[in-house]
N, C-alpha and C positions, 0 to 999 in steps of 0.2 A: 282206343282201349289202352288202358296201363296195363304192363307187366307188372304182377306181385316180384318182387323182390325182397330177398330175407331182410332183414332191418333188425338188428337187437333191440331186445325188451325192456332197458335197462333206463327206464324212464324219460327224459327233458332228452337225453340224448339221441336214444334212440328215435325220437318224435324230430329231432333236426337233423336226423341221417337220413330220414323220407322224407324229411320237408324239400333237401337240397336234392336229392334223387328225383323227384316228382320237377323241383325247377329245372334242373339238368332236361329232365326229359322233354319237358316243354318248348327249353329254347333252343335244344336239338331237333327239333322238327316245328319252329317256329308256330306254335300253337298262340293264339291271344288268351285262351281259358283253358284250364285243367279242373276236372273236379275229379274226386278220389273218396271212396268206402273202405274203412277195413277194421274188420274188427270193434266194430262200435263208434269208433274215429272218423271223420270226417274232415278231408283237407279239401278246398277251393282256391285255387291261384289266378286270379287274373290281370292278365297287360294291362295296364295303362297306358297310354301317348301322352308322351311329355308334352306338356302345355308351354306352350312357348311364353318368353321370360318377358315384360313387360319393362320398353326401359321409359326411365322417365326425360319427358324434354322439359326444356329449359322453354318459358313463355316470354317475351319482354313485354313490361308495365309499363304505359306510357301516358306523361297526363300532360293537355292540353292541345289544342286545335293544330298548334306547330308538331309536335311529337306526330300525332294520328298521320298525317299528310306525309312527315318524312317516311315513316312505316310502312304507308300505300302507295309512293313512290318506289319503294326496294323491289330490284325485282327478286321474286321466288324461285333463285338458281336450285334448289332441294327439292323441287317439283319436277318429278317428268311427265313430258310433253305426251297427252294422247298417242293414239297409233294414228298413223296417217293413212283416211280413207284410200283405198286403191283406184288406180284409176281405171276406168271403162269398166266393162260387165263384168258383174257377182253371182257366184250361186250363195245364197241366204240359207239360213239354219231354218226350217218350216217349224222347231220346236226348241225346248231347252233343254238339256240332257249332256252326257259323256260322248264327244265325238270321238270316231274309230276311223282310221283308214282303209283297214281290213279287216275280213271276218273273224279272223285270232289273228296270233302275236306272234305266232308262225309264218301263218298267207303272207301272199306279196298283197300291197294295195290294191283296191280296186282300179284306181287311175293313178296311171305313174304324170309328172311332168310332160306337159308336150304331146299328149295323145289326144289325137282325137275321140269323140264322147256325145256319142247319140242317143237320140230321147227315149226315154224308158231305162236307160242303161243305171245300173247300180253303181252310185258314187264314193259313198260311202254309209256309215250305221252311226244313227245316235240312241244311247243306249237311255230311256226314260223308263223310272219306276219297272227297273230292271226287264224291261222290256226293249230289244231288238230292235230299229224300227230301219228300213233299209231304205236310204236316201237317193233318188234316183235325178238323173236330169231333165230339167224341161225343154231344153232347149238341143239344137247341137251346136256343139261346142268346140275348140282347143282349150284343155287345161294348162292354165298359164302358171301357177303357182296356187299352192296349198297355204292358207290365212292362219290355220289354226295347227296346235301342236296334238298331235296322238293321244289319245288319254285325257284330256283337258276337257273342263266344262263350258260347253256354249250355250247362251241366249237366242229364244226365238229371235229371228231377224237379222241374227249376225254373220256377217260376211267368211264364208267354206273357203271358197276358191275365189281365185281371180282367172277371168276367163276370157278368150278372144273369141268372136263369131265367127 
C-alpha cells in the first residue's frame, strides 16, 4: 500500500513530484511494480531487467577446400571444455527444477561434506512449478562432494552429489 503524500497541484509539476515520490518509494523497498489511484489519476511503474547487450562477433569467410581444412585444423581455444563426469557413484537429479541444499537460506544443509547418509534420509529440495519436492537417498552413502551450486537450475538426471559407498 502507498502512503498519500501532499503533492502540489500546480500541474506537469506537481504530476513529476509523485511520479519521482511513487519511484523513490518503489526502489526503497525494492518493489518490481507500483500501481497508484488518486484523484482521477492513475500512475503504473514497472521494473524491467536489463536485457543484456548483444555483442556482435566477427565470423571469417573462407573460400576454397584449402581455407575450409586450415579452419577445421584450428583448435577452438574460446571453447570451454565440458564438466568433467565425476568419478564413482552419483546421486542424480529424479527431475528438473531449482536445486536447494536447505530448507531456507537460513537452515544449515541437509548434508554437510563427509557425513554419512542413510536411505530415506532427506538430501536435499528441487523446487518444480513452485513445488517443494524433498530429495531423499537411495542408497547409504558418504557424501563426498556437492556437483551443483545452491540456487542453480538442474536437469532430470543430473549429477547432485558425488558419493562413496
Amino acid at each position: 500500500m502507498v502512503k498519500k503524500t501532499e503533492t502540489p497541484k500546480n500541474g506537469a509539476a506537481g504530476q513529476l513530484e509523485t511520479l519521482k515520490a511513487v519511484y523513490d518509494f518503489m526502489t526503497r523497498n525494492g518493489l518490481e511494480s507500483v500501481e497508484m489511484m488518486e484523484e482521477g489519476a492513475q500512475i503504473k511503474l514497472v521494473r524491467r531487467k536489463a536485457a543484456t547487450a548483444q555483442v556482435p562477433v566477427a565470423v571469417p569467410v573462407a573460400v576454397g577446400a584449402a581455407a575450409y581444412a586450415a579452419a577445421s585444423s584450428a583448435p577452438a581455444s574460446h571453447c570451454a571444455p565440458p564438466p568433467a563426469a565425476p568419478a564413482g557413484p552419483t546421486i542424480k537429479s529424479p527431475m528438473m527444477g531449482i536445486f536447494y541444499r536447505a530448507p531456507s537460506p537460513s537452515s544449515p544443509p541437509f548434508v554437510k561434506d563427509g557425513e554419512p547418509v542413510k536411505p530415506g534420509q532427506v538430501i536435499c529440495m528441487i523446487e518444480a512449478m513452485k513445488v517443494f519436492n524433498e530429495i531423499k537417498a537411495e542408497f547409504p552413502c558418504v557424501l563426498v562432494n556437492v556437483l551443483v551450486e545452491n540456487g542453480k537450475p538442474v536437469k532430470a538426471g543430473q549429477d547432485l552429489f558425488a558419493v562413496s559407498r
